[in-house]
DRENPA-3360 file (N, C-alpha, C; in nm, 2 decimals, always signed):
BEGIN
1 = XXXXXXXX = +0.58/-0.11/-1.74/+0.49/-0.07/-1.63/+0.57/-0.07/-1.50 ~ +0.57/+0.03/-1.43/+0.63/+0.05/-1.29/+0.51/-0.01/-1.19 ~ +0.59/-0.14/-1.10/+0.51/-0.18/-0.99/+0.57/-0.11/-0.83 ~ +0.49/-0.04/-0.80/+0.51/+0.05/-0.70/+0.45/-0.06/-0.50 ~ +0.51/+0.00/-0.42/+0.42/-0.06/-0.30/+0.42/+0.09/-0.24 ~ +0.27/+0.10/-0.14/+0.26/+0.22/-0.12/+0.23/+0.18/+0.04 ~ +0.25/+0.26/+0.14/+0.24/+0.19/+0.29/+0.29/+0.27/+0.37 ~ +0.23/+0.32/+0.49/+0.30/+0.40/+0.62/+0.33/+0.28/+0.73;
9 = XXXXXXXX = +0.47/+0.27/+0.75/+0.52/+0.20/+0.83/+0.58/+0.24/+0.92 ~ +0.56/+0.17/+1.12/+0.65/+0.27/+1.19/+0.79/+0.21/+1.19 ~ +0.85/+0.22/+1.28/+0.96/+0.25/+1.34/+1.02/+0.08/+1.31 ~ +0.91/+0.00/+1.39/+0.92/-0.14/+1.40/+0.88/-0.24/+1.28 ~ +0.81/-0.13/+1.20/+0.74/-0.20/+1.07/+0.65/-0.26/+1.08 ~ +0.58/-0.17/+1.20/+0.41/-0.23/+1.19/+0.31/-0.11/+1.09 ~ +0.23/-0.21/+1.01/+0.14/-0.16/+0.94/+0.01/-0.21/+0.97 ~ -0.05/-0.25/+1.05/-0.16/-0.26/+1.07/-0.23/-0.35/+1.24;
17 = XXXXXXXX = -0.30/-0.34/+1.27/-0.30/-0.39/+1.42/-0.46/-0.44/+1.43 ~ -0.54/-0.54/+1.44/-0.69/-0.61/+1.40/-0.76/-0.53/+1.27 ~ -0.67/-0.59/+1.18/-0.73/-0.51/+1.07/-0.78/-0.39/+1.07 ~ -0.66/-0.33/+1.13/-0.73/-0.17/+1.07/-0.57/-0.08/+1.10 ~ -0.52/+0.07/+1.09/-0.45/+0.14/+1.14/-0.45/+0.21/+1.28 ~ -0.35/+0.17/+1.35/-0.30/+0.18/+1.51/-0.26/+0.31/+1.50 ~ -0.35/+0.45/+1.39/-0.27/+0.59/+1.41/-0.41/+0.64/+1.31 ~ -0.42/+0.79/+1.33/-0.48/+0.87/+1.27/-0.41/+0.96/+1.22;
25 = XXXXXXXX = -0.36/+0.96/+1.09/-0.30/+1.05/+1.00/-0.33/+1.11/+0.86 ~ -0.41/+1.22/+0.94/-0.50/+1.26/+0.77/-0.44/+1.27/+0.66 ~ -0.32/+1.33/+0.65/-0.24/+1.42/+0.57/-0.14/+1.27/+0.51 ~ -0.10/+1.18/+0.59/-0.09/+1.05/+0.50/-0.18/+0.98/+0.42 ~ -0.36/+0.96/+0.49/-0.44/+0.92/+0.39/-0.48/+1.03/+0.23 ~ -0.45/+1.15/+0.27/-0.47/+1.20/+0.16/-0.36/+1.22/+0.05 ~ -0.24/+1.18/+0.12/-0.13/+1.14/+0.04/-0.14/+1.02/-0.04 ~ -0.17/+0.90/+0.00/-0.21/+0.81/-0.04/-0.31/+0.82/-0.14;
33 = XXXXXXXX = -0.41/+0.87/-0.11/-0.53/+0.90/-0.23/-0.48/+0.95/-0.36 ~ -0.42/+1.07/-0.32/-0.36/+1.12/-0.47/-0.33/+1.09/-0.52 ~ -0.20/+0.99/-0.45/-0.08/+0.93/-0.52/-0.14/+0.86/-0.61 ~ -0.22/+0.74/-0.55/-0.34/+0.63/-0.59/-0.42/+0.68/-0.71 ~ -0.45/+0.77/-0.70/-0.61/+0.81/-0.78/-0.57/+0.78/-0.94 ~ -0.67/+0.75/-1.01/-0.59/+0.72/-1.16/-0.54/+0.58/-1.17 ~ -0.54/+0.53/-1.07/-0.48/+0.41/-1.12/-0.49/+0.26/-1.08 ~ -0.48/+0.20/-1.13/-0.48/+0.04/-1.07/-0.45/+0.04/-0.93;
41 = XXXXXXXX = -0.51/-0.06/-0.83/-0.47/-0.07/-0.67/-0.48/-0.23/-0.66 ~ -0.36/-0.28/-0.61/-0.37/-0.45/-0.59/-0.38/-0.45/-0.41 ~ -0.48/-0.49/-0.36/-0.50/-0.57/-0.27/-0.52/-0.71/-0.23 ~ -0.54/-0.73/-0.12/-0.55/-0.91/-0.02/-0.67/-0.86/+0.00 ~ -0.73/-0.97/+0.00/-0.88/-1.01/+0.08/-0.92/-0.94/+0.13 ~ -0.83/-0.96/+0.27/-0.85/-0.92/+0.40/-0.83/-0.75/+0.41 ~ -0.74/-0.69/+0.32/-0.69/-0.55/+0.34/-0.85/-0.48/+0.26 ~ -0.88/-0.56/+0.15/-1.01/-0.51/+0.07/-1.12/-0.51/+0.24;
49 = XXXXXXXX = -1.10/-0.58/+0.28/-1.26/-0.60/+0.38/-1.20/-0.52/+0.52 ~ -1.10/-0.47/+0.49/-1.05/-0.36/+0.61/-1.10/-0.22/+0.58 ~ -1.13/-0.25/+0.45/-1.17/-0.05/+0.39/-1.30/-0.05/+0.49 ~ -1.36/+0.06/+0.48/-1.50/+0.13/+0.57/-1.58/+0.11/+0.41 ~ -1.70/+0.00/+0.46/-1.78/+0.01/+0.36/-1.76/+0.10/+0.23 ~ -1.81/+0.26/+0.31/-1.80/+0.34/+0.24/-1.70/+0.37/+0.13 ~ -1.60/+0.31/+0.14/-1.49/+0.33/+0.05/-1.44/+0.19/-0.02 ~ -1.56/+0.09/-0.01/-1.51/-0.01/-0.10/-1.61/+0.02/-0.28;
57 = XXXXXXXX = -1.55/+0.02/-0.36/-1.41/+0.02/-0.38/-1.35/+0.14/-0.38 ~ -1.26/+0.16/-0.33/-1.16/+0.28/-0.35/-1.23/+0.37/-0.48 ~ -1.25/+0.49/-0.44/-1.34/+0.55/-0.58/-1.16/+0.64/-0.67 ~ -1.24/+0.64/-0.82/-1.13/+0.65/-0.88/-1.02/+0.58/-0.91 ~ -1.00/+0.45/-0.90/-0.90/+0.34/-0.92/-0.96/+0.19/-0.96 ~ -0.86/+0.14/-1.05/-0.95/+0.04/-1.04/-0.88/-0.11/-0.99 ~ -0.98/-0.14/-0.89/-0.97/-0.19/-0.76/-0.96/-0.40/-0.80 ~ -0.80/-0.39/-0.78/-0.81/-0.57/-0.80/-0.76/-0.64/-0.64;
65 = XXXXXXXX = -0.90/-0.70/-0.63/-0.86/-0.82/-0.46/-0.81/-0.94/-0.53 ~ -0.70/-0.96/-0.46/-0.63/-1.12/-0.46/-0.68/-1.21/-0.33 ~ -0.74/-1.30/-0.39/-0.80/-1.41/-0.30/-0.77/-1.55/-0.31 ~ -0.79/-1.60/-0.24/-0.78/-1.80/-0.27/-0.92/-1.81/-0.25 ~ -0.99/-1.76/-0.14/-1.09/-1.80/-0.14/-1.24/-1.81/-0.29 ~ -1.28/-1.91/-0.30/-1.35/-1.95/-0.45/-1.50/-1.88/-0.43 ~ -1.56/-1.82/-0.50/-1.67/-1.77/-0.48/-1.65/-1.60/-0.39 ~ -1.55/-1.54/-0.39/-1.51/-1.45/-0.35/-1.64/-1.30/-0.40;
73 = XXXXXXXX = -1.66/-1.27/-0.37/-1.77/-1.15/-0.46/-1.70/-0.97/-0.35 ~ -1.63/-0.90/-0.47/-1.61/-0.81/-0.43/-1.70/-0.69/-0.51 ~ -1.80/-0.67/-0.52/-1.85/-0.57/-0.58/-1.74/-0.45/-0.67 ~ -1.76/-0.39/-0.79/-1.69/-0.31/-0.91/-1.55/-0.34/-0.87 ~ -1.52/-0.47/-0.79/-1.36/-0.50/-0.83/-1.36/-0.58/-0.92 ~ -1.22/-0.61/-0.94/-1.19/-0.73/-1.02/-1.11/-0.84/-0.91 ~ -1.16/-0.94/-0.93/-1.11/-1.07/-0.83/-1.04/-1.16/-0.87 ~ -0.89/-1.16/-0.86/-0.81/-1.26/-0.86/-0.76/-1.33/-0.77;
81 = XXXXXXXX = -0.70/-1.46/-0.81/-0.64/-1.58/-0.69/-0.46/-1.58/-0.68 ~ -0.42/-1.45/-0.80/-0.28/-1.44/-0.76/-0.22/-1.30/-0.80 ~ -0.10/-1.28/-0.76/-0.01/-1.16/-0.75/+0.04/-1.15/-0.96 ~ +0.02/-1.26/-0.94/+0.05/-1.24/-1.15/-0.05/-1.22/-1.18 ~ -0.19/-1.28/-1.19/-0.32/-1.20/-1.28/-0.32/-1.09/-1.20 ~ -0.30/-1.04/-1.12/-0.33/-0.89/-1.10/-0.29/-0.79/-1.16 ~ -0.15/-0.85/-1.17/-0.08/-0.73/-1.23/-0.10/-0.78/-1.38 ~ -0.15/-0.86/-1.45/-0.16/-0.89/-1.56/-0.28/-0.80/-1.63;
89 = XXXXXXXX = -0.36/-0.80/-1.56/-0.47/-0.69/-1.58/-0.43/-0.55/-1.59 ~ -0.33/-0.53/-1.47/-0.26/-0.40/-1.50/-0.22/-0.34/-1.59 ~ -0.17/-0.40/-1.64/-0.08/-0.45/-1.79/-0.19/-0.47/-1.92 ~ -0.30/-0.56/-1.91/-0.40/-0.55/-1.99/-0.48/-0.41/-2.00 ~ -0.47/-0.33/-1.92/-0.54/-0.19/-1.89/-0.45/-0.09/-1.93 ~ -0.30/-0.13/-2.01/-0.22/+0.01/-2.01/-0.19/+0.04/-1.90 ~ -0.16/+0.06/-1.76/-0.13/+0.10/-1.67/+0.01/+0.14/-1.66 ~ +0.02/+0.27/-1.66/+0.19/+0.27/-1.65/+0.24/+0.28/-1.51;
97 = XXXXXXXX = +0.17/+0.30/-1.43/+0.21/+0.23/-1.25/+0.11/+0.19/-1.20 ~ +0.09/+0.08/-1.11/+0.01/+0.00/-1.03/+0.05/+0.00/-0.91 ~ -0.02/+0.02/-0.81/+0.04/-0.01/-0.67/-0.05/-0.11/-0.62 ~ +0.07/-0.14/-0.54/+0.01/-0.26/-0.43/+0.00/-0.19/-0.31 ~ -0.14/-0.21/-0.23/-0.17/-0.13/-0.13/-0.21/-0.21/-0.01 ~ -0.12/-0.33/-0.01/-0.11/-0.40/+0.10/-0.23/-0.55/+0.11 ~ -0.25/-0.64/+0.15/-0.16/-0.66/+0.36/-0.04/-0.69/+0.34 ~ +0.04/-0.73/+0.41/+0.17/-0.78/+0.47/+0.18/-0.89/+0.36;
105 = XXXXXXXX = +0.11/-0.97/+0.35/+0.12/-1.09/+0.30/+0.16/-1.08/+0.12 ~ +0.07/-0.95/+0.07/+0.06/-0.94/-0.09/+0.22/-0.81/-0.09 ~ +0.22/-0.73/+0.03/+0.35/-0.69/+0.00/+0.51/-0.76/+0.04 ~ +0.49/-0.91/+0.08/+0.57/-1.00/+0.06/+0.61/-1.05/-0.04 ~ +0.51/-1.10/-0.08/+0.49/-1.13/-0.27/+0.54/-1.04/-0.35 ~ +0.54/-0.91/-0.31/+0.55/-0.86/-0.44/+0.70/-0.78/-0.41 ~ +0.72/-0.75/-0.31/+0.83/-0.68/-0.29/+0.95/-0.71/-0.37 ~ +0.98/-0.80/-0.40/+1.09/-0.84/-0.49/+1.07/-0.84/-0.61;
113 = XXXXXXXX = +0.94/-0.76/-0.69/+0.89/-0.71/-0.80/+0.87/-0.56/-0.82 ~ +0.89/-0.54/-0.66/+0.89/-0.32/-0.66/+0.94/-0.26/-0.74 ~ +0.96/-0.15/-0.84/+1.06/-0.07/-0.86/+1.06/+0.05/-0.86 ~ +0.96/+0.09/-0.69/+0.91/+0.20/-0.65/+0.85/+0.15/-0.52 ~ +0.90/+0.20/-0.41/+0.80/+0.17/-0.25/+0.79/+0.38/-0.23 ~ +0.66/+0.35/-0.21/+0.66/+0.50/-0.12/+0.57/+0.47/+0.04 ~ +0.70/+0.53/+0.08/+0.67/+0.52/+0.24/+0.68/+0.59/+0.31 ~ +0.57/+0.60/+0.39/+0.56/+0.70/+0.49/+0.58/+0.64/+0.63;
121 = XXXXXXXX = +0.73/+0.71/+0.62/+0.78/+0.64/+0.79/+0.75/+0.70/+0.90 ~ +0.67/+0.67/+0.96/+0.61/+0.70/+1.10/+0.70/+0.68/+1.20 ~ +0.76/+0.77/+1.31/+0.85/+0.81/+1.39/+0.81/+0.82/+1.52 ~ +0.75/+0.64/+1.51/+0.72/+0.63/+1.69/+0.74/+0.43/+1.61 ~ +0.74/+0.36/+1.71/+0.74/+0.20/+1.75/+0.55/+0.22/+1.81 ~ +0.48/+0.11/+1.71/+0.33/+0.12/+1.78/+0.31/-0.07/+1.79 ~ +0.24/-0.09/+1.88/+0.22/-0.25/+1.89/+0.08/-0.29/+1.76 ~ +0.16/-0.42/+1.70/+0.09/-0.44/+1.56/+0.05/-0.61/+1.55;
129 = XXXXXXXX = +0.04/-0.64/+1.49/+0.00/-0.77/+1.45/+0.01/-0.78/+1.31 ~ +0.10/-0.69/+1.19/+0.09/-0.72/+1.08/+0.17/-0.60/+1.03 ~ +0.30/-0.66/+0.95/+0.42/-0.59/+0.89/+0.43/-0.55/+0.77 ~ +0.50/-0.48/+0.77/+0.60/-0.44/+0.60/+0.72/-0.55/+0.60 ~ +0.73/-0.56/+0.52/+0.87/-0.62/+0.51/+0.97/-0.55/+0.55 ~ +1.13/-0.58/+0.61/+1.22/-0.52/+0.62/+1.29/-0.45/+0.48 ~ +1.27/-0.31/+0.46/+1.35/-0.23/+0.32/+1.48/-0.28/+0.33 ~ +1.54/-0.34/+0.24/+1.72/-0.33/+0.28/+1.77/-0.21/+0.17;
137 = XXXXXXXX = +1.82/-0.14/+0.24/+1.82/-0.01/+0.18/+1.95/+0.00/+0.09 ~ +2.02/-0.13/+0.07/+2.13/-0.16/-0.06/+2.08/-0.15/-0.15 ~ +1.91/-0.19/-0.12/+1.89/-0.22/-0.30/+1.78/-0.12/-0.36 ~ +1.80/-0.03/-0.23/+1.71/+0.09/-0.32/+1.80/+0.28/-0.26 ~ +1.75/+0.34/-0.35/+1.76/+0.46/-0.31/+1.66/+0.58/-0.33 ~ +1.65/+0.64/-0.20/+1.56/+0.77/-0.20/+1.60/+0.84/-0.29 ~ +1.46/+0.87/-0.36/+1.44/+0.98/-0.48/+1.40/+1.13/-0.40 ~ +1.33/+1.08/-0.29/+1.26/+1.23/-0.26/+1.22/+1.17/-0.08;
145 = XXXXXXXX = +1.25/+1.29/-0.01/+1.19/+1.27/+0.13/+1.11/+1.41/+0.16 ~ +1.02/+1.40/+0.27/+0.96/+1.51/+0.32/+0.88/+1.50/+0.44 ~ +0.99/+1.59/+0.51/+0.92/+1.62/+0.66/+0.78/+1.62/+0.72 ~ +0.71/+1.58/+0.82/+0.54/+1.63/+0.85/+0.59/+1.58/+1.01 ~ +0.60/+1.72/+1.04/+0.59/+1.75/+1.18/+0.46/+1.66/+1.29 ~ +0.51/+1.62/+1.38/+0.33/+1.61/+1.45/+0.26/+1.75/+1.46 ~ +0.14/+1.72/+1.49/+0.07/+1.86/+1.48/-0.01/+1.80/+1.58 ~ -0.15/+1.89/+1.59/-0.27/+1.87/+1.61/-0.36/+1.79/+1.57;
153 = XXXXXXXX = -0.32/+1.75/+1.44/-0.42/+1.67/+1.34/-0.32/+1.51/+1.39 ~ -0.22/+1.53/+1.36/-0.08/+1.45/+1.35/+0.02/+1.39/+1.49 ~ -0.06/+1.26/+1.58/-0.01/+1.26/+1.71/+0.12/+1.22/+1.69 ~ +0.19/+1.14/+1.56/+0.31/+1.09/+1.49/+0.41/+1.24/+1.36 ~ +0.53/+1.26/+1.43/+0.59/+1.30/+1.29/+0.60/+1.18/+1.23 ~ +0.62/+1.21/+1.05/+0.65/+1.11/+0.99/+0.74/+1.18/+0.84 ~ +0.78/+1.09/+0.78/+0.83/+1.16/+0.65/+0.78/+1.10/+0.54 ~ +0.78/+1.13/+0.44/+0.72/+1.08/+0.30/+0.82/+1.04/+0.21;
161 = XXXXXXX = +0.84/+0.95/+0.20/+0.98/+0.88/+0.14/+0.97/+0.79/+0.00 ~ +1.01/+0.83/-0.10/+1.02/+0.77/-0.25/+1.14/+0.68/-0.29 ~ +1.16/+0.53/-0.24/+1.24/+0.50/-0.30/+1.26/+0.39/-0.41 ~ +1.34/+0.46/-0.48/+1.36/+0.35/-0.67/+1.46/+0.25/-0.64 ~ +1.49/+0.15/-0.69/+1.51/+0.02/-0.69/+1.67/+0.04/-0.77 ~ +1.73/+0.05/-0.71/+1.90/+0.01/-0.80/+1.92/-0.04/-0.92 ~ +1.95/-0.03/-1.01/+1.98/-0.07/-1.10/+2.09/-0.19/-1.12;
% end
């Protein structure tokens, strides 16, 4: 099973700013959906209670929160207290890729179990309160990049970036 991390990060490697995104980028959330759709999604807590009601759970995927907290109740998820039963389920489900779709904290944990990040690098520095890890880009290489201009929709260019883990 390929464990993937999936995340638009800027410049400074902020991903998130009072629980929520410091940017409006359609054309990244729909990249993200696709990518996603079909498949297992490991979240934190906190990233699960960042979605807009409306989208808990992520429709089309099947949706596992990592929590400490005991009595945790995430409605049509599945609820674990670690980064191994998550992906253990992934794995119990057949899943031949799983992504981890953040916070900071579950893509710490797992980063050193990636062997796939897709990132969409946002091409501005925005003020955050919650990171990506630093990529050290020894130990991986781009599979695939692609341009997105700013636009009208798009106040950030950014690029769509696939990279696989060194062998």
């Amino acid at each position: 099973m390929i464990i993937s991390l999936i995340a638009a990060v800027t410049e400074n490697h902020v991903i998130g700013k009072d629980n929520d995104l410091p940017w409006h980028l359609p054309d990244d959330m729909k990249f993200f959906m696709e990518t996603t759709k079909g498949h297992h999604v490991i979240m934190g807590r906190k990233n699960y209670e960042s979605l807009p009601p409306k989208f808990r759970p992520l429709p089309n995927r099947t949706n596992i929160v990592i929590t400490r907290q005991k009595n945790f109740s995430a409605p049509a998820c599945e609820v674990v207290n670690s980064l191994e039963a998550a992906i253990e389920i992934a794995k119990t489900g057949s899943e031949p890729e799983v992504f981890v779709i953040g916070g900071a904290e579950i893509f710490n944990q797992s980063m050193h179990l990636a062997d796939r990040l897709y990132i969409t690098e946002i091409k501005t520095t925005l003020d955050g309160d919650t990171y990506f890890p630093v990529i050290d880009k020894n130990n991986w290489t781009a599979l695939s990049k692609k341009n997105h201009p700013a636009d009208e929709r798009h106040k950030y260019a950014f690029d769509f970036v696939t990279y696989e883990r060194k062998k």
